[in-house]
Each structure stands twice: as structure tokens, then as C-alpha cells.
N, C-alpha and C positions, 0 to 999 in steps of 0.2 A: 458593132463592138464584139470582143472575141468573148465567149461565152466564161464566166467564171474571172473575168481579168480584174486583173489588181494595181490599184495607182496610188502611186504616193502623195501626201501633201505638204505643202509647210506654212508656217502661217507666213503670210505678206506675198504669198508665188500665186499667181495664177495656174489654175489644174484644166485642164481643156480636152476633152474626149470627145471623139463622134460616136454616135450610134444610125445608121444608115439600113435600109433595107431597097432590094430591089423587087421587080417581077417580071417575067421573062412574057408575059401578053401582053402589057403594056395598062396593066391596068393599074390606076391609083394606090400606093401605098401611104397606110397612117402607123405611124410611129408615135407611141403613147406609153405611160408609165403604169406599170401592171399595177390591180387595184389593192391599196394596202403597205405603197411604197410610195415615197414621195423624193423631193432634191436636199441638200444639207441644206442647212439654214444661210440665207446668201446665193445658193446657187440661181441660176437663171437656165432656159432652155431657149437655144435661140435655132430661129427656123432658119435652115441655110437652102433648100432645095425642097421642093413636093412635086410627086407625080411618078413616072412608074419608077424614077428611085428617087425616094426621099431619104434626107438626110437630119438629124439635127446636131445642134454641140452641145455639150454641157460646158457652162464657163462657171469657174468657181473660185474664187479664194480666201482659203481660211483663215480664221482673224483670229486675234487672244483669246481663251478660251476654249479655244479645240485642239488644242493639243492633247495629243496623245487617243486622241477620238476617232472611231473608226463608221463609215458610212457608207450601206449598201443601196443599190438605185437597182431596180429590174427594171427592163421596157418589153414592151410587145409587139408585134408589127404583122400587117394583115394587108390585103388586099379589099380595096373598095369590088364589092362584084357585083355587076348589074343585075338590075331586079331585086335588090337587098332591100327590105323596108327602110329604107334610112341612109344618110349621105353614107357613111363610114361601118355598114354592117358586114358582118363575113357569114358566111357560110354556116347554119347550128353546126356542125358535125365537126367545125374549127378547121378544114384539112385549106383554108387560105390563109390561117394562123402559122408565120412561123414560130420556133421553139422563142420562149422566151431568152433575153440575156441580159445577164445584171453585172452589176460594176464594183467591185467594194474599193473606196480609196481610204486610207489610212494616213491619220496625219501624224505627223512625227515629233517626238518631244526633242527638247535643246537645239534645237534649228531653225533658226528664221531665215527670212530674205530681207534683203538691204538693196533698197531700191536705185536709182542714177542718182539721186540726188543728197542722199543719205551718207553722212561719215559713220562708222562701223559705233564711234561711240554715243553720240547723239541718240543711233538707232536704239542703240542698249538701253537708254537712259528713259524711251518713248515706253521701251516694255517694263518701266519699272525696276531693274535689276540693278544689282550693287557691282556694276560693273567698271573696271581699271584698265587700263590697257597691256597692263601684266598678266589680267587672268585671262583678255579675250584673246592676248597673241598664245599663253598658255594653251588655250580649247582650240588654236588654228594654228600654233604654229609648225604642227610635224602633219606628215601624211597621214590619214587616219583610216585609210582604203576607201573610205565613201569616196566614186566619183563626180557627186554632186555638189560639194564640199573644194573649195581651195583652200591649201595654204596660204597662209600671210606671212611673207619672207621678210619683212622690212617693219618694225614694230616703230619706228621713227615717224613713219605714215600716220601713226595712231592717234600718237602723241600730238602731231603737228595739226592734224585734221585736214590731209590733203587724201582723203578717200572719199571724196567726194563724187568720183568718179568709178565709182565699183559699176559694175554689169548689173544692170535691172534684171533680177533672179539670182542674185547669187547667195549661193547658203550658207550662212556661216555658225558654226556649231558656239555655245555659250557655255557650256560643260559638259562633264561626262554624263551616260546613264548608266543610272546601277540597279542592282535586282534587288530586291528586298530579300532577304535571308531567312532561313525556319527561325523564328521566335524573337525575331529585330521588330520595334514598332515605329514611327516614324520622327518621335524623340530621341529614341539611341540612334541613327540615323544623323539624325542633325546635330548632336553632340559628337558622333562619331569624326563627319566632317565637316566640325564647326562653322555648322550654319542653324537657322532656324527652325523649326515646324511651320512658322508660316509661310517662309521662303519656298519649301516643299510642296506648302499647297498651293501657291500662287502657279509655279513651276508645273505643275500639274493638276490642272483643274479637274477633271474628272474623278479624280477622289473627293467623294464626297463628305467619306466622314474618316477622321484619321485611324479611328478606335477597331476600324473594319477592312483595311488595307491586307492583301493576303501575299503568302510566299510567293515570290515572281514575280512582283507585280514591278514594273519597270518604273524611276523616278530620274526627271530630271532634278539636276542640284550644281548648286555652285559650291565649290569648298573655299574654306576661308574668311566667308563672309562676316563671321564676328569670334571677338574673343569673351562675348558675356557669356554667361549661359545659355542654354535655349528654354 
């Protein structure tokens, strides 16, 4: 993997990276996670090839809760070299150590994946959200420049529940993100666009406590969601 790379995620997508090393004498390479780093919660490492090029994949995909969550992996990768005390030692001096490379992937708020089987609103209804088919052709119906994202040209579809047949991966956005402003808390916030504080937290779980949210801090939200208070 390319040193410093960056991958995106969404929750319900599978995220899939190689990390491979070779060696030009043919001797064994081990590929292993540098000490102090570990996989996202879910991830798995699976062995695709060993020997003087090894390979593995990282297969992952993120579930409710990680959104808006960002997660770095370094690996290391070395050559078995004969005469080493031990199956997988290198060298003290490290010069059959190459450079380490790590991975940061970033998972993304307001955007799921809606599987083969999945109508767009059932989908909504699994993640708890006070979703209509007015707000979800609203958050998909125009181009939004993401090309991972489709429009939904036909809100009839929605209604009807004939999406049944959407594309396994496909992303579809739930609302806007907004930044948090100098001196907004996340009450004015959801009164602003009448919705909740707890709808905000649900929408973004990584804030932990609302009282300590800071400028910029990115929230997904739905507007509309109620006419009470918050």
C-alpha cells in the first residue's frame, strides 16, 4: 500500500486494501501490523499469498457508530533472512526492514450503503431515522458532485418500494453536513433546523458529550424532523 494513503468509508460498504511487499533474492517476506497499531473494530486480515511476495487485504465494514470516525493501520514488512534466531527475524541493524506504511480511512457522516436487497426506505427505517420519501429524494435528488453518490430521478420508486434492486454499494446521502459555527451549541443547531439534540447525537456518534462540541466540528442532520421544541 502507497505510504500515507487515504480511504474512505461508509457504513454498510465494504472497504478492501492490499498491503503486499516483495523481495528481489527470493527470500520470505512477513507482513505485520507495526507494534502500537491494531485493525478498526470488525476489521479482519486475510492471508491472500506468502513467500518472496506476500500479500495481505484488509476487509472491513463499518457499521452504526462509526461514523464520522477516522482509523490509522501502519504495517511493516521484512524479509525472513537465513540464520536469523527465529522463523520471521530480520536483521538487528533493520536494513531487510522496509519503510513502514500506514493507511488512514475515514468514514463519512450522512451516507450509507443500501444493499441488493434493501428498498432505500426500509434501509432508513433500519438506522432509526425519521425518514419520508420527500426528505430522502430531497438529500438525492440533484447532483451533489460526490461521485460515489447517485441521484434518484424517480421519487415514485420510493414511494412504491420497487428499489429493491439498487446496486450492492450504493451511497446514498440522508442529509446535509454542516459545520458548527463560533458560538452555536448543538441546541441552537437543532432548533435552528428543526430537528432534535438527540437526533444529532444519534447522527453522529463520536461526540461524546454535547457541552464540548467545538467550531468546525462537522454534524450530520436531518432538517424538519419536528415541529416541538428540542
Amino acid at each position: 500500500t502507497e505510504a500515507g494513503a487515504e480511504r474512505l468509508g461508509h457504513v454498510g460498504c465494504q472497504v478492501r486494501w492490499m498491503v503486499a511487499a516483495e523481495e528481489q533474492n527470493n527470500y520470505t517476506m512477513r507482513v505485520e501490523l507495526v507494534d502500537g497499531y491494531s485493525l478498526p473494530d470488525g476489521a479482519v486480515l486475510e492471508d491472500i499469498q506468502e513467500g518472496s511476495r506476500t500479500q495481505k487485504d484488509v476487509v472491513w465494514t463499518p457499521v452504526r457508530g462509526q461514523e464520522g470516525s477516522e482509523f490509522t493501520t501502519c504495517f511493516r514488512a521484512y524479509a525472513v533472512v537465513p540464520g536469523g534466531s527465529g522463523d520471521a527475524m530480520k536483521q538487528e541493524d533493520g536494513r531487510h526492514e522496509l519503510t513502514h506504511r500506514c493507511v488512514t480511512v475515514r468514514v463519512r457522516r450522512c451516507k450509507y450503503c443500501v444493499g441488493p436487497e434493501d428498498t432505500l426506505l426500509v434501509k432508513m427505517k433500519e438506522l432509526t431515522l425519521d425518514m419520508n420519501w420527500l426528505r430522502l429524494w430531497a438529500a438525492n435528488g440533484n447532483e451533489d458532485g460526490d461521485d460515489l453518490t447517485s441521484t434518484i430521478e424517480d421519487p415514485g420508486l420510493l414511494t412504491t418500494g420497487l428499489l429493491d434492486g439498487v446496486q450492492n454499494g450504493q451511497v446514498v446521502n440522508i442529509g446535509p453536513v454542516y459545520k458548527l459555527q463560533n458560538g452555536e451549541s448543538l441546541m441552537q443547531v437543532a432548533a435552528r433546523f428543526r430537528t432534535t439534540v438527540r437526533s444529532l447525537l444519534e447522527l453522529n456518534p463520536d461526540i461524546a458529550d454535547e457541552n464540548t462540541v467545538q467550531v468546525g466540528q462537522e454534524l450530520c442532520l436531518i432538517p424538519c424532523t419536528t415541529s416541538m421544541p428540542v
